[in-house]
N, C-alpha and C positions, 0 to 999 in steps of 0.2 A: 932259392936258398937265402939272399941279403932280405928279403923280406920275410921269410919266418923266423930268420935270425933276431931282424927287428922285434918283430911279435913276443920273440923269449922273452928280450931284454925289459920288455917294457912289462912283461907280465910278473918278471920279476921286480923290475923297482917298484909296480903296485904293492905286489904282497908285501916287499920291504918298508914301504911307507904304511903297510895295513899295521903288520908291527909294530912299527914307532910312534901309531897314532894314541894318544893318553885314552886311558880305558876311562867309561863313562863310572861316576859313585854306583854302587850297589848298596840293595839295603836289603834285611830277610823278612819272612814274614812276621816273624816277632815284635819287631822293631815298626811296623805298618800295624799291627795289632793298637801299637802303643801311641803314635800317630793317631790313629783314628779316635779315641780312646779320649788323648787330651784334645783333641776340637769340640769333643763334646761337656769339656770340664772335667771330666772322672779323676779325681784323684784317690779312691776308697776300692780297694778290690777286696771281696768279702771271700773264702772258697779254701780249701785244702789242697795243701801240693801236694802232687805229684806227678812219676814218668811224664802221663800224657800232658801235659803244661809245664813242664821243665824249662824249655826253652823259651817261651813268651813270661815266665818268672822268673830264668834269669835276667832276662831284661829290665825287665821292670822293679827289679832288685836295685840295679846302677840310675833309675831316676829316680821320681819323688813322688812313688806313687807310693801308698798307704796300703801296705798287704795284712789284713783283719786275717789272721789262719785260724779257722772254728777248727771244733773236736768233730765235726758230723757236717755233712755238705747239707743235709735241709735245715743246719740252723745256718748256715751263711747264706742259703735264698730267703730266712725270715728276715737276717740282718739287712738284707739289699733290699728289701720287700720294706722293711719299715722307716729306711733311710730314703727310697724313692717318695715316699710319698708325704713322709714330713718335710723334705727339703726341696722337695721340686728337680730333681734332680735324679737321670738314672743311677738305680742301682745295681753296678755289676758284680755277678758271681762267676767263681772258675771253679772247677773240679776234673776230673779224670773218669774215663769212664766206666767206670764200674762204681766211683762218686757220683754220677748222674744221676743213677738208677736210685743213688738215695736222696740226689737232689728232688725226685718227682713229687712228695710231698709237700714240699715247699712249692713250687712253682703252680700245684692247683689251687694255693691257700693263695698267689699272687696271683692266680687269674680271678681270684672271687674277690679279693677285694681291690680290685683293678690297679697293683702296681704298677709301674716300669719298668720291670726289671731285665737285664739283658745278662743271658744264659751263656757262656761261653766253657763248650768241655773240650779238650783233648781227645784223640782217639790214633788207633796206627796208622802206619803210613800209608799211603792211598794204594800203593802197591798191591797190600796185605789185607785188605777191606777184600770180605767174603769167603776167609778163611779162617776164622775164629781168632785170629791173632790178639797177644795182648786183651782177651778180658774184650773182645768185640761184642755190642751191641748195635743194635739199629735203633740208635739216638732222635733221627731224624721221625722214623715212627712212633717211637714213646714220647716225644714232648709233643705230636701234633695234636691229641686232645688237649692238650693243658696249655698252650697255647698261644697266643696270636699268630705264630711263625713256624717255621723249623727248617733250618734251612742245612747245607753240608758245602763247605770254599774247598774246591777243587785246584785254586789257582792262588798263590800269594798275592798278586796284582790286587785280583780282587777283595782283596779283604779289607778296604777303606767304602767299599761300595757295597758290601755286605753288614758293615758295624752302621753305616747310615739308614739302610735299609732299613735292619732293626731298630734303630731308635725312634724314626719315624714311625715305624708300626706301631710298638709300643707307646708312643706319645698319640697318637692319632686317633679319633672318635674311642670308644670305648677301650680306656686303657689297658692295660696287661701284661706278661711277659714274654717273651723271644727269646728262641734257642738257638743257637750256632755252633754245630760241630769242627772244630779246625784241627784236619789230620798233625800230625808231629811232622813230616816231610813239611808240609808246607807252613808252618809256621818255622823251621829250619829254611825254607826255598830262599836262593838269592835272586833276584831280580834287579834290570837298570832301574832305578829311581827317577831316569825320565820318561817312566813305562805307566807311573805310578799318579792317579788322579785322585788329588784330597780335596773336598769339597767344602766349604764353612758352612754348617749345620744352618743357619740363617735361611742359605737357598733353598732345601729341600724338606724344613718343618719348621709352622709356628712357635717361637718362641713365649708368643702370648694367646690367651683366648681366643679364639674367632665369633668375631658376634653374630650375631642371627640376620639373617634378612629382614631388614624392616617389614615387609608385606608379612610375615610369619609374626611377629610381633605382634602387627595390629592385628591380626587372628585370634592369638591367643587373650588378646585382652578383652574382647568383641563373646568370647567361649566365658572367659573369666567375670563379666556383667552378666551373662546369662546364669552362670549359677547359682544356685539356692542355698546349699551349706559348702560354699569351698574349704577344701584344707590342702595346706599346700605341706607335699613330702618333699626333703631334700633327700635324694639319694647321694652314693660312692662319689658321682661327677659334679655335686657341688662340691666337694672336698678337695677337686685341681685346681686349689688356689691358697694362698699363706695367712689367707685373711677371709674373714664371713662376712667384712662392713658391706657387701653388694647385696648379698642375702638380706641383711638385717637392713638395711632399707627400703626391700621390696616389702617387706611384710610389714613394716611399719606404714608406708607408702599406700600400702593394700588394704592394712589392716587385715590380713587373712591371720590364723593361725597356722603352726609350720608343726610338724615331727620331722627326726633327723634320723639319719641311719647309718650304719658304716664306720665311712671317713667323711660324713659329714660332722658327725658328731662330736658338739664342743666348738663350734662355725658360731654358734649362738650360744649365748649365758643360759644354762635352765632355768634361771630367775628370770627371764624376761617375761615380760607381762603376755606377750604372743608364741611362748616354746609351751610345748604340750608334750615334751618331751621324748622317750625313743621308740621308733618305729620298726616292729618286727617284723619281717614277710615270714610267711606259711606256720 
């Protein structure tokens, strides 16, 4: 008995010390939305409230981020669509979902002309997923043709490793946009904050161009002696960049003639003595 007596005693002064112990910060997923969000610079949210993005817009009400509220969600994916790619910089939208559904013209006019745009809709609580609740769609199906991604956060933790995701995608070889479903529960979830890993964009996507392999280079140059009437097209991807002066000294360099297309166009003066001006496909 003095030894199970012991055992109480001590099992109580744990729990009593469990108690006393200072509770660890918590943060919701709103708040980790908004985290993720500024590591990557985003101060401009382009999108229409409402219910299903309530809670991640009030948040971001109380910082300094720049809420753009359009009359129509696919003019706020043109807005994000043409801010990505004049500034170098994603463009995020937010809508609700049954705004989604009107976002999807927007977002195939940002796959073709290769934005970065990053998608972010509301939807019900994960609970209530599969019950037609709140205006339920399968977000996740309708944005995978349109495109690069489509993903659905399950977990508030993860949503600093799902907004990197996307950003990379979206920045990475053929540019485009990214969708991301974030139920209302979990953009409400509270989680420890030392559960929670932010990463600086730095480690997991070029900030600058990646250059070619030099063996690819002298390839191309070795193809480019060999032809007989070159003409050089700048396509969308000569356009990820703030400036054409790398272009306009190849061709000067080359002397080849150039047409531009897209977002290339306007890289080069049409007055140039080697612009032949705009290139149409089909």
């Amino acid at each position: 008995m003095p030894c199970l007596y012991r055992h109480v005693q001590i099992s109580l002064h744990e729990r009593r010390g469990a108690l006393r112990r200072p509770s660890m910060a918590r943060i919701t997923g709103s708040h980790l939305i908004c985290k993720a969000l500024k590591l990557e610079g985003v101060k401009n949210i382009f999108g229409l409230a409402g219910d299903h993005i309530l809670p991640v817009l009030d948040v971001m009400a109380d910082q300094d981020f720049r809420i753009i509220d359009t009359r129509h969600e696919q003019a706020a994916v043109h807005m994000a669509d043409a801010w990505s790619r004049i500034t170098e910089q994603p463009g995020v939208c937010m809508y609700t979902t049954p705004g989604f559904a009107n976002a999807i013209p927007g977002l195939t006019n940002a796959m073709h002309t290769e934005g970065p745009v990053i998608s972010i809709a509301g939807c019900a609580d994960t609970h209530d997923l599969g019950r037609g609740a709140q205006q339920e769609i399968d977000q996740v199906a309708m944005a995978g043709p349109m495109c690069k991604g489509s993903f659905m956060v399950h977990d508030a933790r993860r949503i600093p490793e799902f907004i990197a995701r996307a950003m990379r995608l979206a920045f990475s070889g053929r540019r485009g946009p990214v969708h991301l479903t974030i139920p209302i529960d979990v953009q409400e979830q509270s989680v420890e904050e030392d559960e929670i890993v932010l990463t600086n964009p730095e480690a997991y996507r070029a900030k600058e161009s990646v250059l070619a392999a030099p063996e690819l280079v002298r390839r191309a140059i070795a193809v480019l002696r060999e032809a007989r009437k070159p003409l050089v097209i700048a396509g969308s991807a000569a356009g990820y960049t703030l400036s054409g002066d790398a272009l306009q000294r190849f061709i000067e360099m080359t002397r080849l003639p150039v047409v531009t297309e897209e977002q290339a166009r306007g890289l080069i003066s049409d007055d140039h003595p080697y612009a032949f001006g705009f290139f149409e496909r089909g």
